[in-house]
N, C-alpha and C positions, 0 to 999 in steps of 0.2 A: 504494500500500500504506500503510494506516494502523498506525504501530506504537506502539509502550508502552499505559498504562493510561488508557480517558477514559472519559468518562460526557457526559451530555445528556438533552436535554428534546426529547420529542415535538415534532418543525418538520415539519409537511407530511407524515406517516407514518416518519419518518428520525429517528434522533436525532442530533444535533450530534457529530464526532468531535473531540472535543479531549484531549491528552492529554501525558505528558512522553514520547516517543521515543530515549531514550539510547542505542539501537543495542545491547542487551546481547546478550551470547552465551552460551547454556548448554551445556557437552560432561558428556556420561555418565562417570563415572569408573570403571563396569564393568558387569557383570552377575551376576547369581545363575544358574547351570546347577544344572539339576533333574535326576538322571538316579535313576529308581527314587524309593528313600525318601534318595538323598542330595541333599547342596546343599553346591555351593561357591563361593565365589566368583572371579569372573576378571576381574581390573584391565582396563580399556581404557588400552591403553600407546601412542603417536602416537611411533613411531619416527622421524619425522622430526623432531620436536619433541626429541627424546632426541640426534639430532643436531646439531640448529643449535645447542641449548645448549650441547654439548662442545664446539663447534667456537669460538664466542664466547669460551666459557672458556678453552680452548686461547689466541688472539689475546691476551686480556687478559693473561693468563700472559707469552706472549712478550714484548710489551708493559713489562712489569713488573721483567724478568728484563732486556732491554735497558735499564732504568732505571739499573737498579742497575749494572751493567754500565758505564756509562756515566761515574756517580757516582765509582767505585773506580779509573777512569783517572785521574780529577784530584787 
């Protein structure tokens, strides 16, 4: 698989793939629903995403909180 953006010159019916490949990744942020003459729009939300951040957050908190915690013994 050839990925990012190349360009090239006619070799042999082929053109040369060269190009920069960064691996990016695009996600949809929602969609527009048409229903009759209305439109509205509806976030795409990745629930699992919406978890591992709280749960991160959650940890650093803890984290934070045993800090200080810790500070105030001595």
């Amino acid at each position: 698989m050839v990925r990012g953006g190349g360009g090239g010159s006619e070799q042999g019916g082929e053109g040369a793939r060269r190009g920069g490949g960064w691996g990016g990744e695009a996600r949809p942020a929602g969609v527009f629903i048409i229903r009759g003459d209305r439109v509205r729009w509806q976030p795409a939300v990745d629930v699992n995403r919406v978890i591992l951040g709280g749960q991160l957050v959650l940890v650093v908190a803890l984290l934070v909180l045993r800090s200080i915690a810790r500070t105030r013994r001595r």
